[in-house]
Every structure is written in structure tokens, then in C-alpha cells.
C-alpha positions as CSV (number, residue, x, y, z in Angstrom):
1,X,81.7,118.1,116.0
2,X,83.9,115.3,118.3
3,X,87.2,116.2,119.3
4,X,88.1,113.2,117.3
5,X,86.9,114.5,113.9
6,X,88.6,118.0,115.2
7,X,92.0,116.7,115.1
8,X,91.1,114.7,112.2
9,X,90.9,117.7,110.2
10,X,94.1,119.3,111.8
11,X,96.3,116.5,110.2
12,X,97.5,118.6,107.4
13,X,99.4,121.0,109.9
14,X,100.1,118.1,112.0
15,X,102.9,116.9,108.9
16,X,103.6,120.4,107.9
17,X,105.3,121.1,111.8
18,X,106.8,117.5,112.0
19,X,108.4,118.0,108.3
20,X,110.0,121.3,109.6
21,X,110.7,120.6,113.2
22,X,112.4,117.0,112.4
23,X,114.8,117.4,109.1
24,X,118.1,117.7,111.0
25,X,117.6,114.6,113.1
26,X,116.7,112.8,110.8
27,X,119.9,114.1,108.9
28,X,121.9,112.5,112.4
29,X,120.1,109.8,112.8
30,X,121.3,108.3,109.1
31,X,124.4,109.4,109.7
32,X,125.1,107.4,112.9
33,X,123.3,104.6,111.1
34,X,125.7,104.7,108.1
35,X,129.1,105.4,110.6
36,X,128.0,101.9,112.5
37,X,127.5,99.9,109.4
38,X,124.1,99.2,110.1
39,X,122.2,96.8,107.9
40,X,119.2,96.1,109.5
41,X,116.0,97.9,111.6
42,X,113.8,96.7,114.3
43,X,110.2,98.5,115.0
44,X,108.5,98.2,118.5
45,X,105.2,99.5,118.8
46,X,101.5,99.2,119.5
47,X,97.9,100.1,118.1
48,X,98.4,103.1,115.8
49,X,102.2,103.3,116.4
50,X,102.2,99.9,114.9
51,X,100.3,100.6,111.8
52,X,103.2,103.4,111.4
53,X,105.5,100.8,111.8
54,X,103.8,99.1,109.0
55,X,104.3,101.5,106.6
56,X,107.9,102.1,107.1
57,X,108.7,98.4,106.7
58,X,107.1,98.7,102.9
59,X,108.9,102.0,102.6
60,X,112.5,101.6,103.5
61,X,112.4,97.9,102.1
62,X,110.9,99.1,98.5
63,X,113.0,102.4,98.4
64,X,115.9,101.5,100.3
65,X,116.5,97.8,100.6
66,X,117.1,97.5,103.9
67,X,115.7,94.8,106.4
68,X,112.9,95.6,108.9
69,X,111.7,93.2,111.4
70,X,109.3,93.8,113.5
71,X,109.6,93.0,117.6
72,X,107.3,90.6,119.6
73,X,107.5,92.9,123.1
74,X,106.6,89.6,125.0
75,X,110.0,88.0,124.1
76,X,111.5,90.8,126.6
77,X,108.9,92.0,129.1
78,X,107.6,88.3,130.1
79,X,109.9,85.9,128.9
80,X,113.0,87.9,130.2
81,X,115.2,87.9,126.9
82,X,117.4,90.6,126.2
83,X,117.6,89.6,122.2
84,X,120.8,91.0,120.8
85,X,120.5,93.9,118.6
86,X,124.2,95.1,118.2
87,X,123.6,95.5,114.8
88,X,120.3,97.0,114.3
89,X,118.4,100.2,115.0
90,X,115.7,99.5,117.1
91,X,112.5,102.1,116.2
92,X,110.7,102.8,119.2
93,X,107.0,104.7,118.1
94,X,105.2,105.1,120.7
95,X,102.5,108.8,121.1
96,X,103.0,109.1,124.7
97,X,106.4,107.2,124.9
98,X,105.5,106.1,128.4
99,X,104.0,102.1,127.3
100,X,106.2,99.9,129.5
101,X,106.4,97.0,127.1
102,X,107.8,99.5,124.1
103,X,110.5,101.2,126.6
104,X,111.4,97.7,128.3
105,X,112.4,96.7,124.8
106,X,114.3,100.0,124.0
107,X,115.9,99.5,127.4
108,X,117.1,96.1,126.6
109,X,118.4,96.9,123.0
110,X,120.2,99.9,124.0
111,X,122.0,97.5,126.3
112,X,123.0,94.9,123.9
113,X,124.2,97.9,121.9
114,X,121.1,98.9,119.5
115,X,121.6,102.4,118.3
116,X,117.8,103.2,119.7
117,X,115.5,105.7,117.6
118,X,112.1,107.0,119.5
119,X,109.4,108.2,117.6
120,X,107.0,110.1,120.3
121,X,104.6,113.3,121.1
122,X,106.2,114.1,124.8
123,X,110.0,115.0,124.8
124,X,109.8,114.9,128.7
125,X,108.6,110.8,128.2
126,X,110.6,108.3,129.8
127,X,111.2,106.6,126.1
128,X,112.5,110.0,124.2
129,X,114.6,110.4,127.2
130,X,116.5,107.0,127.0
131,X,117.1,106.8,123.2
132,X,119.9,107.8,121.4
133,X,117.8,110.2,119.3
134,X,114.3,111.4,119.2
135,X,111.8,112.2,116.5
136,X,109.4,114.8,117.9
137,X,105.8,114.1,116.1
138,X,104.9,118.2,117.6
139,X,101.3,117.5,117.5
140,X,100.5,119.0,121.1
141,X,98.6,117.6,122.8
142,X,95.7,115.0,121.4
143,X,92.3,115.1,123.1
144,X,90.8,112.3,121.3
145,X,90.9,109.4,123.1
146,X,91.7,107.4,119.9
147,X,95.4,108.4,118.1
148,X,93.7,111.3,115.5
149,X,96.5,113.3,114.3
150,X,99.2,111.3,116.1
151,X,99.0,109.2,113.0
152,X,99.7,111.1,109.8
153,X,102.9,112.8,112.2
154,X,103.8,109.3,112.2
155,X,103.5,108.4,108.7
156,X,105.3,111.5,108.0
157,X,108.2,111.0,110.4
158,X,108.2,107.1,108.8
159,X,108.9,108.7,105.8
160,X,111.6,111.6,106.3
161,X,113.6,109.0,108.2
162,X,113.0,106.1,105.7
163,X,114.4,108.9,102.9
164,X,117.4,109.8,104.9
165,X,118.1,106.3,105.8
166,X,117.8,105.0,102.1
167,X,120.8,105.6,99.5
168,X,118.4,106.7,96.6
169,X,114.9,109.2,97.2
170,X,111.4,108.2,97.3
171,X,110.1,109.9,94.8
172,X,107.7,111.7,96.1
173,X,107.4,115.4,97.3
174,X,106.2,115.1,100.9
175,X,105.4,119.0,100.9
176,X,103.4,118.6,98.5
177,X,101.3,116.3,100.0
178,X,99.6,118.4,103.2
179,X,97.6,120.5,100.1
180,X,96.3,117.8,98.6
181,X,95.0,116.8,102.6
182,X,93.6,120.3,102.4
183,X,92.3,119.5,99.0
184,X,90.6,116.3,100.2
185,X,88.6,117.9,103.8
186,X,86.7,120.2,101.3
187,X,85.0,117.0,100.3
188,X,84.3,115.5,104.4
189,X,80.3,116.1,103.6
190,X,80.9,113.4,100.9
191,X,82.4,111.1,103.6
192,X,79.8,111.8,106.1
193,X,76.9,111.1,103.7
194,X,78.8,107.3,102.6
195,X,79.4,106.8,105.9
196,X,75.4,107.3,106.4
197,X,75.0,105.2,103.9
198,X,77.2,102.4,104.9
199,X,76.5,102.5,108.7
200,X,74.8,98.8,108.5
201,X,77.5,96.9,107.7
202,X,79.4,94.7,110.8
203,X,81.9,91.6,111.0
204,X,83.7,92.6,107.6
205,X,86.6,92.2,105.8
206,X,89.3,95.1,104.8
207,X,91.3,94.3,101.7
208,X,94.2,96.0,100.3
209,X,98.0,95.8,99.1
210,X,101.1,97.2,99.6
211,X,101.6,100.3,101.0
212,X,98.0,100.9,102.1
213,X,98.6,97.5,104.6
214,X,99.1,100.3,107.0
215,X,96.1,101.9,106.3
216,X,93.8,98.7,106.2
217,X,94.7,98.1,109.9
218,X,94.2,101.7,110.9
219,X,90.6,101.5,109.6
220,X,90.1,98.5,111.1
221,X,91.7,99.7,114.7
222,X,89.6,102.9,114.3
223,X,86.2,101.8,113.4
224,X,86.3,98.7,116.3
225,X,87.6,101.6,118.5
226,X,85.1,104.1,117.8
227,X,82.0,102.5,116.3
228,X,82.6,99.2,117.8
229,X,82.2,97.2,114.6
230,X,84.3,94.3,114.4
231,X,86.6,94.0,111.3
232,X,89.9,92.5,109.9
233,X,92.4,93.4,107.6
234,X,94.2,91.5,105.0
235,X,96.3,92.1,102.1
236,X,94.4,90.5,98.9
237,X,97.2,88.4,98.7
238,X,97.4,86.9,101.7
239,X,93.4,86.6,101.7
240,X,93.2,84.2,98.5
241,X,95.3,81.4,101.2
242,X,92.4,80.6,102.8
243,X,90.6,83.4,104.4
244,X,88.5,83.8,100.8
245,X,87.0,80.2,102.1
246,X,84.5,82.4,104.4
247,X,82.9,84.6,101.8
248,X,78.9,83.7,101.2
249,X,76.0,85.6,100.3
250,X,76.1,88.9,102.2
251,X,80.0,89.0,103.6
252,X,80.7,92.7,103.6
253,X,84.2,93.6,102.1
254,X,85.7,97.2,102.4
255,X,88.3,97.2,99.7
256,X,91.0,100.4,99.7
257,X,91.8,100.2,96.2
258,X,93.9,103.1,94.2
259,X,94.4,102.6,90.4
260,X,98.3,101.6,90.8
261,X,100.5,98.4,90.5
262,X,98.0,96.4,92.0
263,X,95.0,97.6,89.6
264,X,94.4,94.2,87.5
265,X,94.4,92.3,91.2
266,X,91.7,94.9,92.7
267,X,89.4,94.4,89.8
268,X,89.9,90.4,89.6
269,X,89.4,90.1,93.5
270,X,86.0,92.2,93.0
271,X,85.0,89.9,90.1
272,X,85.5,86.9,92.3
273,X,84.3,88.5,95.4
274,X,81.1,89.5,93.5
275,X,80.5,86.3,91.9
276,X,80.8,85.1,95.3
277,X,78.0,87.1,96.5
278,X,79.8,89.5,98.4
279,X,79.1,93.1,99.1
280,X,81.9,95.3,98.6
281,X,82.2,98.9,99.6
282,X,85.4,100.5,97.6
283,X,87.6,103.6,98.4
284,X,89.2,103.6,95.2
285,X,89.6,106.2,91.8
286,X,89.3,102.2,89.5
287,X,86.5,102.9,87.0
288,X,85.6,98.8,87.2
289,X,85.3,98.4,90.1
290,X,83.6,101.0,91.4
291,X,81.4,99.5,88.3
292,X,81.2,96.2,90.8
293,X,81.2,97.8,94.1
294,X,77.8,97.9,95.7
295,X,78.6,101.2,97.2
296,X,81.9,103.1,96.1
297,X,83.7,106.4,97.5
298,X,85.3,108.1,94.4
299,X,89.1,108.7,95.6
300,X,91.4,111.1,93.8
301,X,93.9,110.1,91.5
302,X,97.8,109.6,93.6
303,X,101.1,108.6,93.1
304,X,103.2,105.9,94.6
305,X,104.3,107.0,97.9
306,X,101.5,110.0,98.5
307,X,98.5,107.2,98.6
308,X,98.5,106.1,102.5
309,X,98.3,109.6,103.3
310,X,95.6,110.2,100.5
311,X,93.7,106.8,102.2
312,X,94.5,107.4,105.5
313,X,92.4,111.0,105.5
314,X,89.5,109.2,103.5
315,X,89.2,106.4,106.2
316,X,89.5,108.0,109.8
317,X,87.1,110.9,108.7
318,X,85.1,108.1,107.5
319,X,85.4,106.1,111.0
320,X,84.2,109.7,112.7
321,X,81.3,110.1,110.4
322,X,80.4,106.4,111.2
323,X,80.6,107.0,115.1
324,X,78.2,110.1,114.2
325,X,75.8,107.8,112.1
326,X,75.6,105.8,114.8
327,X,74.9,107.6,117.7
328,X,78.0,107.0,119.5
329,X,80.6,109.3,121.0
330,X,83.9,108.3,119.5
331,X,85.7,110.5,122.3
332,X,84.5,107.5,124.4
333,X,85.2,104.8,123.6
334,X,83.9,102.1,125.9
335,X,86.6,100.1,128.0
336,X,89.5,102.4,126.8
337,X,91.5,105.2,128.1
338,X,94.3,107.7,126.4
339,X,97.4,106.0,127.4
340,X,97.3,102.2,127.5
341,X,100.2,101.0,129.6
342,X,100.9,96.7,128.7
343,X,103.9,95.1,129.6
């Protein structure tokens, strides 16, 4: 078994220490937020980190109405401008909290009077020791050379904070969710034989919407990564203004699909998609289309805010399993190390 798989399969425990190491931060953190009149949040990250970001920008904008933007590090670190974000809260997520590019920009906001929020594994790291608070993701330390369990800590811190930050509840139980993880690794034989299965396809196309945007990337990020399959994500929406244009005979589409709000816009994208010509492989719990899929992974039945964890175990034990199919060692991954330092 890779160490990457390993610490796939530790991500349950991963959220339940972050859930009970983090609660009275958080608590702080939305209450400095609320005392400074606050109305708007800034995320700066990378890779992974990023995709984390991703999901708290549809999370606190859905549930709490409040403005996320996300920061270009470049406009800092090369250009030399120190934006002014007097009345924001810059996120900083970064696992190893040592990236220069992600602490230049936390560096610069805290100076134009930012109340600055890091979201990292080392408490010791030069970014959790220059914020104003710091959201410990307690996953030890993480072998893999590609972010494993870093990731569902992250999704898990998004979401405590995005809860305490927002003036009504997500609805969801987030202790409830690490069982149905548990639930879910009983099945990773499943995943291994559809990733067997599916260990042909190359240059595709990963569709979904809403919430699982986070997720889309992730799979992406993880199976170029690891299995060195070039991909790219797009929300269905965003895909229909122009991107559809390249679909022929043969285009391979991965489509994360979950019977939700979005159902009736899965199954017509498929339809088209089909008609097209296209192959589609679907994670998804939609009767129709796993009727059109050429190749489907049955996906349990969620709710609202407990689906990007749900996905988010499905794909990255799928992205090990494909490494496996393949022959490759997704522990490493050629040209890349642990920490990637940009500027």
C-alpha cells in the first residue's frame, strides 16, 4: 500500500482531531471579525490549499452571505503592491505555512490592517506565527508527497470557521460526517477495481457544480500529480460558454454528479454529452445517468453540505488506485517535492 493511500484512509481521524482541537478559535476568530465590522474575506493559497479555499467561498457565500475574493499572490510578491485590506480578513491556507508568496501576502495585509487568519499543519511555521490567529489542521506529519489528509482537515476547518463566521448554521452535522468516511473506505476495493477499469482514459474533462468545484480541481490536481494524466475542471455551467465546442467522438468526461439541486442539469449535460459522442465516467447516486454513463461509480446518497467530503474520499482513493493500475509510485511524483516554495 503507498503512503499516499495510507493517509488517504486516515482522513476520517484527520477531521475528527481538527473538529475538537479547533472549536474555540474559531469561536475568537468570529468574534474579532464581528467586533471590527468586517464584511468581506480574502483567501490566499496554492495547489490543495486552494481547492480548500474553493469550498469556503461557496460555503460562507451560500450560508452566510458574506463576500470572498480570492488573492492573485503576484500582485504583492512581483509587482510590489501592498493592496489595502483594512477591511477584510485575509485566509492564509497553507500545509506547511512556510510558501513565501502565501506569507508575503499575509505580511502585507496584516500591515495595511487585515485581521489575518492562518490555516496550517506546523504551529512552529513562519505563517502561523505572524497571523493574528491560527487554525491548527493536527494532522502530524504527512508523508505523502502529494497533500493526502491535509485536505479533508482543510475542508473541515473551512467549514467550522465558515459556521462561526455566518449569522445562521449550515445545516449539516459535521460529526456526523467522519462515520459516513468510515462507512465509505469499506467499499475502497470497489474504487480500486473502477479505477482498473478506467486506467485508459487521458486529456479529459471534469464536470461538476457548486460545492463539489472544490472537489473537481482536487481530482484534477491529484490524478496529473500522481498518475500524470492531464485533465481540467469546469463547472457544467461555465463549460456550455465555449469549452463544450471541443467535444468529438471519444472526449473522455469525468462527471462528479450527486442527485441534488443540480440533478436536471447533470442528466441534460450527459444527454448532450452522449449525443455528442462523448465517453463519460460518472461518480454519482443519479439513476439516468449512470443509465448514460459508459462507466459509472455508484455514490451514496448525501445531503447539502456533507457531499465534498462524501466526493472528495471517492476521488483521491480513486487517484491512488489509478497510480496503482498504472504502475506508478504516487509517493513520487516526478519533478515535485513536499513543500513547494513560489514567490
Amino acid at each position: 500500500m503507498s503512503i499516499m493511500l495510507n493517509e488517504f484512509l486516515s482522513a476520517p481521524e484527520a477531521m475528527r482531531k481538527v473538529m475538537n482541537y479547533n472549536k474555540n478559535v474559531t469561536t475568537s476568530i468570529a468574534e474579532a471579525f464581528k467586533k471590527r465590522n468586517i464584511t468581506n474575506i480574502t483567501t490566499v493559497a496554492r495547489g490543495t490549499s486552494d481547492n480548500a479555499a474553493t469550498y469556503f467561498k461557496y460555503l460562507i457565500e451560500t450560508v452566510g452571505g458574506i463576500m470572498v475574493s480570492k488573492f492573485s499572490p503576484s500582485i504583492t510578491t512581483v509587482y510590489g503592491s501592498d493592496v489595502n485590506l483594512a477591511s477584510n480578513m485575509l485566509l492564509a491556507i497553507s500545509q506547511s505555512g512556510q510558501s513565501t508568496d502565501t506569507l508575503m501576502v499575509a505580511e502585507s495585509a496584516k500591515k495595511t490592517g487585515a485581521l489575518v487568519v492562518a490555516v496550517t499543519n506546523d504551529t512552529n511555521s513562519p505563517l502561523a506565527k505572524i497571523c493574528d490567529y491560527h487554525i491548527d489542521l493536527m494532522v502530524g506529519e504527512e508523508a505523502s508527497v502529494a497533500a493526502t489528509k491535509t485536505f479533508a482537515a482543510e475542508l473541515t476547518a473551512m467549514y467550522m470557521l465558515a459556521n462561526k463566521l455566518s449569522a445562521k448554521s449550515a445545516k449539516t452535522n459535521l460529526a456526523e460526517i467522519p462515520p459516513l468516511l468510515d462507512e465509505f473506505i469499506v467499499r475502497k476495493a470497489d474504487l480500486r477495481d473502477f479505477a482498473e477499469k478506467t486506467k485508459h482514459i487521458d486529456n479529459f474533462i471534469i464536470l461538476s457544480r457548486g460545492l463539489l468545484q472544490s472537489v473537481t480541481s482536487e481530482l484534477s490536481l491529484k490524478l496529473m500529480e500522481t498518475s500524470n494524466k492531464f485533465s481540467r475542471p469546469f463547472s457544467t455551467c461555465e463549460f456550455m460558454h465555449g469549452p463544450i465546442s471541443i467535444v468529438k467522438e471519444g472526449t473522455t468526461i469525468i462527471m462528479l454528479a450527486p442527485d441534488s439541486e443540480f440533478s436536471s442539469e447533470f442528466i441534460s449535460m450527459a444527454t448532450r454529452l452522449s449525443i455528442l459522442g462523448a465517453e463519460i465516467i460518472a461518480f454519482t447516486d443519479i439513476p439516468e445517468l449512470r443509465a448514460i454513463a459508459k462507466y459509472s461509480f455508484d455514490m451514496p446518497t448525501g445531503r447539502g453540505m456533507e457531499l465534498p467530503f462524501i466526493y472528495t474520499m471517492a476521488v483521491e482513493l480513486y487517484a491512488a488506485y489509478m497510480a496503482e493500475s498504472l504502475d506508478i509510485d504516487p509517493d513520487a511524483p516526478r519533478n515535485r517535492k513536499k513543500v513547494t516554495i513560489t514567490k
